[in-house]
FIKOLZA-1660 file (N, C-alpha, C; in steps of 0.1 Angstrom, whole numbers, plus 5000, padded with zeros to 4 digits):
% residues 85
   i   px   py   pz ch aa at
   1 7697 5213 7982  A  X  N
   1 7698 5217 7996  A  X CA
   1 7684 5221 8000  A  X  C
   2 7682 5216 8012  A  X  N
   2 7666 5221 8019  A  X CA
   2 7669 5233 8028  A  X  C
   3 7655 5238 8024  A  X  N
   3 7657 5252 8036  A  X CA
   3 7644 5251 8038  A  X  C
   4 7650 5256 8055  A  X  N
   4 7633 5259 8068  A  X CA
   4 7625 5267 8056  A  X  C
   5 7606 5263 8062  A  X  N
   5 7600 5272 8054  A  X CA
   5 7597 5279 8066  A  X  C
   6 7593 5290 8062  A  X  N
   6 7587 5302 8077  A  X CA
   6 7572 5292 8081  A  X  C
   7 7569 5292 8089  A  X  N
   7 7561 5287 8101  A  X CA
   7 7547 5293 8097  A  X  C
   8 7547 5304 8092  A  X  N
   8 7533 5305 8084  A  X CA
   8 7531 5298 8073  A  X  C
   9 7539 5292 8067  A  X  N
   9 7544 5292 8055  A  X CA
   9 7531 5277 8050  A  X  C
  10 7523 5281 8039  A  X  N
  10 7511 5266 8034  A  X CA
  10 7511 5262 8023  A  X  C
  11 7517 5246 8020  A  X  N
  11 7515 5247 8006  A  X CA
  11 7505 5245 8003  A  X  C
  12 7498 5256 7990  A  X  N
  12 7486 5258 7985  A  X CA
  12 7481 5243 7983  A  X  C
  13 7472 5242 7990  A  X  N
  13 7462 5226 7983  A  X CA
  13 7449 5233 7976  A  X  C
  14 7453 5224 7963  A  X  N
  14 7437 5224 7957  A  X CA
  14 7433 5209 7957  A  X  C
  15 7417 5209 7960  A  X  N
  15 7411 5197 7963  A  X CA
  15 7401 5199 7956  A  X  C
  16 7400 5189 7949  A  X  N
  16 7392 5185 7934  A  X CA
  16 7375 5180 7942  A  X  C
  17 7366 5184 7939  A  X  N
  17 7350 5179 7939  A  X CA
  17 7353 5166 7930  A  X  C
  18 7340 5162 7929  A  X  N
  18 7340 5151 7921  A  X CA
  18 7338 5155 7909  A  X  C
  19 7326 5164 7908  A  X  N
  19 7327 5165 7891  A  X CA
  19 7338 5172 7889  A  X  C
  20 7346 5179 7892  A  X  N
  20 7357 5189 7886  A  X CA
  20 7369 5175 7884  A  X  C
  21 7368 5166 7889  A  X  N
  21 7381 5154 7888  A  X CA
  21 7377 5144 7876  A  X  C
  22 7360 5145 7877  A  X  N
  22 7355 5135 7860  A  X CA
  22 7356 5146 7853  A  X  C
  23 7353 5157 7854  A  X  N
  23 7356 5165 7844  A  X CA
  23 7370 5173 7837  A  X  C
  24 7383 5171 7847  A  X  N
  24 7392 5165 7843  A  X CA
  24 7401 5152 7835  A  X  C
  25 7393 5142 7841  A  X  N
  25 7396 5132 7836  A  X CA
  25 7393 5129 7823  A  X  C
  26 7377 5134 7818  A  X  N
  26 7375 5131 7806  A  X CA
  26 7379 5146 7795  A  X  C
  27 7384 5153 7798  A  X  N
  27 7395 5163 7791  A  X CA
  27 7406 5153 7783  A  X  C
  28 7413 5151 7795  A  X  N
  28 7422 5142 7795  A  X CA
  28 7425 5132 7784  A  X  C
  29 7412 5122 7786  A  X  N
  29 7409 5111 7778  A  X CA
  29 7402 5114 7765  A  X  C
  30 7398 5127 7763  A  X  N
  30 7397 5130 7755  A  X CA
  30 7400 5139 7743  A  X  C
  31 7416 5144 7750  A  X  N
  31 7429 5151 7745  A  X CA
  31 7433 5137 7736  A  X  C
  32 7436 5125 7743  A  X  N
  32 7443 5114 7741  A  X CA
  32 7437 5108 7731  A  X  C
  33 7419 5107 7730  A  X  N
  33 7416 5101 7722  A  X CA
  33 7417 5113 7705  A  X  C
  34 7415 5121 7706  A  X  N
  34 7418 5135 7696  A  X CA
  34 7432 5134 7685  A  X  C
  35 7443 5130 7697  A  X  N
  35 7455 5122 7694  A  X CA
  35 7459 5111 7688  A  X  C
  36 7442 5103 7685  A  X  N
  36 7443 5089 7678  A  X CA
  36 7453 5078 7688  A  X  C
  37 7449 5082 7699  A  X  N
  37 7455 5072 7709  A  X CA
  37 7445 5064 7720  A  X  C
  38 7435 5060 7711  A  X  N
  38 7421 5050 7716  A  X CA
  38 7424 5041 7722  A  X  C
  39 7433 5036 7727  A  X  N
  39 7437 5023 7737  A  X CA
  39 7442 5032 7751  A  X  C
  40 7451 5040 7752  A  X  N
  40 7453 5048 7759  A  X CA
  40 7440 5058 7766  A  X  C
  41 7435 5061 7757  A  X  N
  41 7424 5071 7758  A  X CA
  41 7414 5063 7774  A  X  C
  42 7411 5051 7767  A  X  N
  42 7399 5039 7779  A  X CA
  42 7409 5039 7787  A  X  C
  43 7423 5035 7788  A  X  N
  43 7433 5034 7797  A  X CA
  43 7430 5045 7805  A  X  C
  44 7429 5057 7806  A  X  N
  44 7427 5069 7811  A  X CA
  44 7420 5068 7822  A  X  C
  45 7407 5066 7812  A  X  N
  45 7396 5068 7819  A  X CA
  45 7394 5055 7832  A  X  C
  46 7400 5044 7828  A  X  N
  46 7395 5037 7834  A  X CA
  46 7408 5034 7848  A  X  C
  47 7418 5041 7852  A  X  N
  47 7424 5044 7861  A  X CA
  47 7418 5054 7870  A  X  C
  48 7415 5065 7860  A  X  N
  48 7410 5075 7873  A  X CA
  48 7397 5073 7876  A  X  C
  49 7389 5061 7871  A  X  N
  49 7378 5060 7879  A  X CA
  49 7378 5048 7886  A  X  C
  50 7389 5039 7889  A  X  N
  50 7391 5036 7898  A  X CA
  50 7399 5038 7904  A  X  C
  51 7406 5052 7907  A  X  N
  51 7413 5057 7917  A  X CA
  51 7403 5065 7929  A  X  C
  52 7395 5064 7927  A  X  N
  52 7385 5068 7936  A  X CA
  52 7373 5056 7941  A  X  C
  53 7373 5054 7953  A  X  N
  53 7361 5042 7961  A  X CA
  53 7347 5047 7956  A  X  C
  54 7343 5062 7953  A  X  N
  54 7336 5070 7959  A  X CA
  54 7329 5067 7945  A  X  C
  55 7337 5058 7930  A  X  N
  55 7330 5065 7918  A  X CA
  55 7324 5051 7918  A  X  C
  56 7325 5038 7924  A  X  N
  56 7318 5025 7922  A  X CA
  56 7315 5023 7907  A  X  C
  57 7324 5026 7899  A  X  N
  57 7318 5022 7882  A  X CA
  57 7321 5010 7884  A  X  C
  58 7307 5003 7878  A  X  N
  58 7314 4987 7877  A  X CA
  58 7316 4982 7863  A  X  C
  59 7323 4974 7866  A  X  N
  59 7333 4968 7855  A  X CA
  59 7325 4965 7842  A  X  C
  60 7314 4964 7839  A  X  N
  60 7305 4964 7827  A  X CA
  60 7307 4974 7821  A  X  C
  61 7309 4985 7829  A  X  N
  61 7305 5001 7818  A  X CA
  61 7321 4998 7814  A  X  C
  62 7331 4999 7821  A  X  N
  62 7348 4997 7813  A  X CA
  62 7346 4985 7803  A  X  C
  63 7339 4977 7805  A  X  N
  63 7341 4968 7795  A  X CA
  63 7339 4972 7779  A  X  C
  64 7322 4987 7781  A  X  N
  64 7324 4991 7769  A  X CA
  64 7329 4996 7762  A  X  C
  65 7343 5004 7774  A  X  N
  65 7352 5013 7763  A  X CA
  65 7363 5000 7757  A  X  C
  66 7367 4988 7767  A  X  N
  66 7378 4983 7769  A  X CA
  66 7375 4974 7752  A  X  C
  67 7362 4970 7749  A  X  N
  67 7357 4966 7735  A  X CA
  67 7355 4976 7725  A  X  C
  68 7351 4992 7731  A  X  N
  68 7353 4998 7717  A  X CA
  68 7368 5002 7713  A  X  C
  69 7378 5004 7719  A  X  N
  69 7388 5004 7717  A  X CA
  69 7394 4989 7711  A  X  C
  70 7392 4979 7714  A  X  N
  70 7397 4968 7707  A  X CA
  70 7394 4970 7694  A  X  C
  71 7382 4969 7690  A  X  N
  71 7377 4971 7682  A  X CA
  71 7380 4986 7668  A  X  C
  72 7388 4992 7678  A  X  N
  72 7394 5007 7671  A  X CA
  72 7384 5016 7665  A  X  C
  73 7369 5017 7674  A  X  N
  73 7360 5025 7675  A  X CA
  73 7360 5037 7678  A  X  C
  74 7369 5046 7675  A  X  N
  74 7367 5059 7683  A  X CA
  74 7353 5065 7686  A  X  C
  75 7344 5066 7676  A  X  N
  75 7330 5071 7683  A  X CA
  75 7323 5065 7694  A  X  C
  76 7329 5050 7696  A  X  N
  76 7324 5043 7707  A  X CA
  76 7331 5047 7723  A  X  C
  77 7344 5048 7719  A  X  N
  77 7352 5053 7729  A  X CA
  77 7349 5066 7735  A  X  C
  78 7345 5076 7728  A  X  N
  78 7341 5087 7729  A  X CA
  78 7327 5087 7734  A  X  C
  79 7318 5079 7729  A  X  N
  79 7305 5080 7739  A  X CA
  79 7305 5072 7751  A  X  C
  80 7315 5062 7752  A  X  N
  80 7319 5059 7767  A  X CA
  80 7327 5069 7778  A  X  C
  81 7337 5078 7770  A  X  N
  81 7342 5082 7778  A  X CA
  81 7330 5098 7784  A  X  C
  82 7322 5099 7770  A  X  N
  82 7312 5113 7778  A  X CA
  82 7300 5108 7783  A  X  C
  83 7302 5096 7783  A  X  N
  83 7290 5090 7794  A  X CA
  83 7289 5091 7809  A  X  C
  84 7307 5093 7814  A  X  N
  84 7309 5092 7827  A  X CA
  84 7300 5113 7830  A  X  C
  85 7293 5114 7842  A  X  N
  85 7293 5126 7849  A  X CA
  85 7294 5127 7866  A  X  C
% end
Protein backbone atom coordinates (compact mmCIF):
# COMPACT_ATOMS: atom_id res chain seq x y z
CA UNK A 1 0.00 0.00 0.00
CA UNK A 2 1.29 3.68 -0.88
CA UNK A 3 1.15 6.48 1.42
CA UNK A 4 1.20 10.52 0.79
CA UNK A 5 4.75 11.59 1.77
CA UNK A 6 4.54 15.08 3.63
CA UNK A 7 5.32 17.88 1.11
CA UNK A 8 8.59 18.58 2.72
CA UNK A 9 9.33 15.32 2.51
CA UNK A 10 13.26 14.60 -0.04
CA UNK A 11 14.48 11.63 -1.00
CA UNK A 12 18.08 11.90 0.08
CA UNK A 13 20.19 11.96 -3.33
CA UNK A 14 23.69 11.24 -3.30
CA UNK A 15 25.45 12.20 -6.45
CA UNK A 16 28.68 10.48 -7.12
CA UNK A 17 31.81 12.99 -8.67
CA UNK A 18 33.72 11.13 -11.00
CA UNK A 19 36.45 9.92 -9.15
CA UNK A 20 34.29 8.80 -6.13
CA UNK A 21 32.18 6.55 -9.07
CA UNK A 22 35.91 5.13 -10.58
CA UNK A 23 36.70 4.80 -7.31
CA UNK A 24 33.87 2.80 -6.63
CA UNK A 25 33.95 0.92 -9.42
CA UNK A 26 37.39 -0.33 -9.14
CA UNK A 27 36.55 -1.46 -5.30
CA UNK A 28 34.11 -3.26 -6.86
CA UNK A 29 36.16 -4.96 -9.55
CA UNK A 30 38.43 -5.46 -7.38
CA UNK A 31 36.34 -7.25 -4.53
CA UNK A 32 35.43 -9.57 -7.60
CA UNK A 33 38.70 -10.03 -8.81
CA UNK A 34 40.10 -10.99 -4.87
CA UNK A 35 37.11 -13.56 -5.34
CA UNK A 36 38.98 -15.30 -8.21
CA UNK A 37 36.25 -14.06 -10.42
CA UNK A 38 38.66 -12.49 -13.40
CA UNK A 39 36.15 -12.57 -16.15
CA UNK A 40 33.57 -10.87 -14.13
CA UNK A 41 35.99 -8.65 -12.50
CA UNK A 42 36.83 -6.76 -16.53
CA UNK A 43 33.01 -7.38 -16.90
CA UNK A 44 32.70 -4.78 -14.10
CA UNK A 45 34.81 -2.51 -14.95
CA UNK A 46 34.11 -2.36 -18.37
CA UNK A 47 30.12 -1.59 -17.90
CA UNK A 48 30.58 1.15 -15.58
CA UNK A 49 32.90 2.84 -17.72
CA UNK A 50 30.74 2.78 -20.24
CA UNK A 51 27.91 3.82 -18.39
CA UNK A 52 29.07 7.15 -18.45
CA UNK A 53 29.67 9.50 -22.04
CA UNK A 54 31.85 11.59 -19.79
CA UNK A 55 34.63 8.61 -19.27
CA UNK A 56 35.39 8.21 -23.39
CA UNK A 57 37.66 5.02 -22.59
CA UNK A 58 38.34 3.67 -25.75
CA UNK A 59 37.96 0.26 -26.55
CA UNK A 60 41.84 -0.51 -26.72
CA UNK A 61 42.36 0.04 -23.01
CA UNK A 62 39.16 -2.81 -22.40
CA UNK A 63 40.75 -4.81 -24.82
CA UNK A 64 43.55 -5.10 -22.23
CA UNK A 65 41.66 -6.35 -19.44
CA UNK A 66 39.19 -8.23 -21.94
CA UNK A 67 42.81 -10.36 -23.04
CA UNK A 68 44.20 -10.46 -19.64
CA UNK A 69 41.31 -12.12 -18.37
CA UNK A 70 41.14 -14.56 -21.31
CA UNK A 71 44.20 -15.32 -20.74
CA UNK A 72 43.42 -15.97 -16.68
CA UNK A 73 46.04 -13.20 -15.81
CA UNK A 74 44.98 -11.81 -12.64
CA UNK A 75 48.04 -9.43 -12.21
CA UNK A 76 47.10 -8.19 -15.67
CA UNK A 77 43.60 -7.64 -14.79
CA UNK A 78 44.51 -5.99 -11.78
CA UNK A 79 46.85 -3.46 -13.41
CA UNK A 80 44.12 -2.78 -15.91
CA UNK A 81 41.69 -2.37 -13.58
CA UNK A 82 44.12 0.33 -11.20
CA UNK A 83 45.04 1.93 -14.28
CA UNK A 84 41.52 3.56 -14.60
CA UNK A 85 41.65 7.28 -12.29
Amino acid sequence: MLTAQPENFRAEEKVMNRDEYVKRSKEHALSLLEAGRVHEAVASMITDMRGSSSFGVPREIHAIGICAAAANDAAGVRTYIEGFN
